[in-house]
N, C-alpha and C positions, 0 to 999 in steps of 0.2 A: 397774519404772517408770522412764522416762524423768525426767533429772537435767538442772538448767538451771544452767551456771552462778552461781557466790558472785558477788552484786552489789546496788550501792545500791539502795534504793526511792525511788520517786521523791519529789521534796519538792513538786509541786504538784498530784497526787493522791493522797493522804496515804491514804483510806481508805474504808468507806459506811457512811455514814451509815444505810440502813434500805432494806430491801427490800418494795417495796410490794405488797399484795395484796388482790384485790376478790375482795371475801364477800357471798353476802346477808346475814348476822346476825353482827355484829365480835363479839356476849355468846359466841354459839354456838360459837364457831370459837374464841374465846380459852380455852372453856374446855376445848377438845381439845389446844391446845399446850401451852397448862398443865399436863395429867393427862399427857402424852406426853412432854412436851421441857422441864419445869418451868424455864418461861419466867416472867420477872415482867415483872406488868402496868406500865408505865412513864407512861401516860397516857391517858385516854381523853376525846375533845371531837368538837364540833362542826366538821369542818373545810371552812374557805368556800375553795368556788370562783372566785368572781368574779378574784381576781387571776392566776388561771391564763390560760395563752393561750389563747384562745376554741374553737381545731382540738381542745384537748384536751378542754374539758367536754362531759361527754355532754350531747344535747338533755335539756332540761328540768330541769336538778338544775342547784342552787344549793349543794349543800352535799353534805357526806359524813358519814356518821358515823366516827369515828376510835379504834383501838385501839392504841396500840405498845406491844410486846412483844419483852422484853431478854433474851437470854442473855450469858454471860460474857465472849462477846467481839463480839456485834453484833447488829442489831434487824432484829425483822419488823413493819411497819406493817398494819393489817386495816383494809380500806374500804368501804364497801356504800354508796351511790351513793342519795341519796333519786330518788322516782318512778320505779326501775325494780323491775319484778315478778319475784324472781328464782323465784318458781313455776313459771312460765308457760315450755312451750319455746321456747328460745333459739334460736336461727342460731348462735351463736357458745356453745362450751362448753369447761372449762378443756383447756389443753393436755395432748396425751397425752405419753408418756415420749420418744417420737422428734423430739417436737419439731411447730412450729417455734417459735422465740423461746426465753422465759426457762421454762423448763421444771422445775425443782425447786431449792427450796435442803436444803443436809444439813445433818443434825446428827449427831457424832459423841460416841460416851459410852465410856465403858469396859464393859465386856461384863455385870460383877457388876450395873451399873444394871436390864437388861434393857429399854430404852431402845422395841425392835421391837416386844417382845410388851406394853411399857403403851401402846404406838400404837395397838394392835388391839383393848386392852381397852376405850381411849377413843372409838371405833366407827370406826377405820381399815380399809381391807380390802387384803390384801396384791395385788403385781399378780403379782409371780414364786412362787418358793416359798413355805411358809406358815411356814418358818426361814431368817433371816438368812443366805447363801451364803459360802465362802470361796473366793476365785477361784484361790487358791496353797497349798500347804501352807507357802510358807515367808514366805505374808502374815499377820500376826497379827491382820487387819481382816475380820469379815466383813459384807457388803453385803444390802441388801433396799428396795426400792422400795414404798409405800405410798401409798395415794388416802385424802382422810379423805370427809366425806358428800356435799362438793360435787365431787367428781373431784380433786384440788387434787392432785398428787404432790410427797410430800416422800421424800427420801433418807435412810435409818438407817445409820448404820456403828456397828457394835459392835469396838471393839478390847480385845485380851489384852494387857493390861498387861505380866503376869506374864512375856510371850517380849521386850520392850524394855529395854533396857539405859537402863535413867532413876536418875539420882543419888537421886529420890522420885518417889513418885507425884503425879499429876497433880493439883494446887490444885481443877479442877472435873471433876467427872466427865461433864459433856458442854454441851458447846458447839458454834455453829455451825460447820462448815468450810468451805461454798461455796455460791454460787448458779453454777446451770449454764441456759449456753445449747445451743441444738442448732441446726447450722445445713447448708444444702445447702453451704457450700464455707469447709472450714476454712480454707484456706490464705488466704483473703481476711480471714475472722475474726483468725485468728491477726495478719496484717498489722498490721489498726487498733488490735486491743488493744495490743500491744507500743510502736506509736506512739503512741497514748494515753497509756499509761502509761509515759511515759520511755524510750523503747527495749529496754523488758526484755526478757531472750530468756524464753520460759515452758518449761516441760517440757512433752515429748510422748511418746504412749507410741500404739503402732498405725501408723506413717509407711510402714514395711516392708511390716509385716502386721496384717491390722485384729485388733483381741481379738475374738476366738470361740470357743466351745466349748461346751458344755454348761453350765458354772456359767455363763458370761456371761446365756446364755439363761433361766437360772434366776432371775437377778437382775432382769434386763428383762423377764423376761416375753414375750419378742417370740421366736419359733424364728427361728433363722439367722442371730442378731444379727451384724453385723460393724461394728465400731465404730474409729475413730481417734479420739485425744483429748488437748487442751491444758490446760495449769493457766498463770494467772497471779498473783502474790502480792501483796496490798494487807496494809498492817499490821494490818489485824483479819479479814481477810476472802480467800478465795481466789476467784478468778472461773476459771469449767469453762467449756471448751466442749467438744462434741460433735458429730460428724458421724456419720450411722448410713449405712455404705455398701450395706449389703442393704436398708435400707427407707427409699430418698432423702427427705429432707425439702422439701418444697415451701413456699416463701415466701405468706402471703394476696398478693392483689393491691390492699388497702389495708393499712396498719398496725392494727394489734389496739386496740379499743375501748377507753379507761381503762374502763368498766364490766364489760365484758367477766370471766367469772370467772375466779380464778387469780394468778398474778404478773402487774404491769402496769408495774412499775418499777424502776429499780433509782438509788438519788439518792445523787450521790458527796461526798466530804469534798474541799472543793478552797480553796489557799490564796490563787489570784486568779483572782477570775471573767472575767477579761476574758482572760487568759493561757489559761486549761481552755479556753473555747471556740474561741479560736484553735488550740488543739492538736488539739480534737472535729472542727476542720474539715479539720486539716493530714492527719488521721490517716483523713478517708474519710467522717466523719459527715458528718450534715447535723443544722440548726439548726430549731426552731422558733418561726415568729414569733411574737415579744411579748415580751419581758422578762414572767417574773410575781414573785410575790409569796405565800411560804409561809409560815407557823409564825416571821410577823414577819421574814423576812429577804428580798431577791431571790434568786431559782431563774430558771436557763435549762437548756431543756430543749430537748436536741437526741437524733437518732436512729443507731442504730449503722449500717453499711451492709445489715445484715436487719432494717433497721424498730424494732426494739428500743429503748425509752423508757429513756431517759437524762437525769438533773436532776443539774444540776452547784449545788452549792451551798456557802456560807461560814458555819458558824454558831461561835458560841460554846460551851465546854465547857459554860458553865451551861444552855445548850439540852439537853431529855430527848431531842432527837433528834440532839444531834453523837456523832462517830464519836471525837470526844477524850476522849469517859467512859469507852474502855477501852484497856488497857495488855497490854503481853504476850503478845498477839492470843488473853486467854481460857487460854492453857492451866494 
């Protein structure tokens, strides 16, 4: 795996705050993360829309219903959007593993959890193999991609404690490691995160030669997978991206519905909101109109250069949604 240089994190995007994601049912779906990725439930309300910028609420819904859910080092928000029928076929349905946009976040455990197989038992269905894959013999991590009932893909990494050279074992045995994007042109991705976030370089692995082989394929799910790929590092949270060079990803020709099923956000821990957006714009984004108004504080919400929903925001540790309730990114 590609190695990025030892280097500061930045101090004006500190971290995320919560990764969002539209469900029909926040009871339903919490109680899969729970049985799967023993998440604690951190809050559950009524959350109003009216202070959102108007581009973003979907027609007809005033409100959302709300679930956040914590693991030891970062949150996943569940939102199901009133007045939309999520019975009824959609035009729009959750993103698949190639992307486009925010595409899955993972959770990593130690292998004794069996982390994969309580996914499946909590009504996951696998996409690659029906056993977690090891890409290396001399990677102690292995991989497996999983849909739960709404299509929704989340990433498992099971790792072998037992081959890592650790003073102890690990305080939790699973926590989240990334949200991942997938996008038609790394090299542009790669760009704006880095300037985003301070000028950090990220690791990259595939620049050479894309990953493929038969585990790859097993993991994805997808034959002939050819993959390059970045990591960038927030102090609770790692941001992926992905570029799939045998099955190009294509951009919608509008940005992705906030109701829309699946991941719809991703809302950062940032220490001046006026500073973050200057940077969201230095670095390639674009802004959306309206200052709003979240969980009692201002949120600006701007777009990555693939469209990609982005909330930059200020809150306090005593907020159940700041990114300052965890320490030691979880491990």
């Amino acid at each position: 795996m590609g190695s990025a240089p030892e280097q500061e994190l930045d101090d004006l995007i500190v971290g995320v705050h919560y990764v969002g994601i539209t469900v029909p049912d926040v009871e339903d779906s919490g109680r899969f993360y729970e049985a799967a990725f023993d998440v604690r439930r951190m809050g559950e309300s009524e959350l109003s829309l009216a202070g959102m910028p108007a581009d973003l609420r979907p027609e007809g819904a005033e409100q959302a219903r709300s679930l956040l859910l914590r693991s030891p080092n970062a949150q996943v928000r569940l939102m199901s959007f009133e007045g939309q029928d999520y019975s009824a076929p959609r035009d729009i349905s959750a993103v698949p593993v190639q992307g486009p946009g925010i595409i899955h976040v993972c959770f990593q455990a130690i292998e004794e959890m069996g982390a994969y197989a309580r996914a499946i038992a909590a009504g996951a269905s696998t996409i690659g193999d029906p056993e977690p894959v090891a890409l290396s013999s001399r990677n102690p991590v292995k991989y497996g991609y999983i849909t739960d009932a709404n299509g929704i893909v989340t990433e498992v990494e099971e790792v072998d404690v037992s081959q890592l050279d650790l003073p102890e074992p690990p305080k939790n045995p699973i926590r989240m490691r990334h949200v991942a994007f997938a996008t038609p042109d790394l090299d542009r991705m790669v760009s704006f995160w880095s300037a985003f976030l301070g000028d950090q370089e990220p690791r990259r692995i595939g620049s050479w030669f894309s990953i493929s082989g038969e585990n790859v394929d097993a993991v994805s799910g997808i034959p002939g997978s050819e993959i390059e790929m970045a990591w960038f590092q927030l102090r609770n949270l790692e941001i992926e991206i992905a570029q799939y060079h045998s099955h190009p990803t294509k951009l919608p020709e509008t940005p992705r519905p906030l109701d829309a099923p699946g991941y719809n956000m991703v809302v950062f821990d940032v220490t001046d909101l006026n500073a973050a957006q200057d940077r969201l714009l230095e670095a390639g984004g674009t802004l959306i109109e309206g200052t709003g108004s979240l969980d009692g504080a201002t949120i600006i919400f701007g777009r990555d250069p693939d469209g990609n929903l982005i909330g930059l925001q200020s809150l306090p540790k005593s907020s159940i949604y700041s990114a300052k309730n965890f320490a030691d990114q979880g491990i």
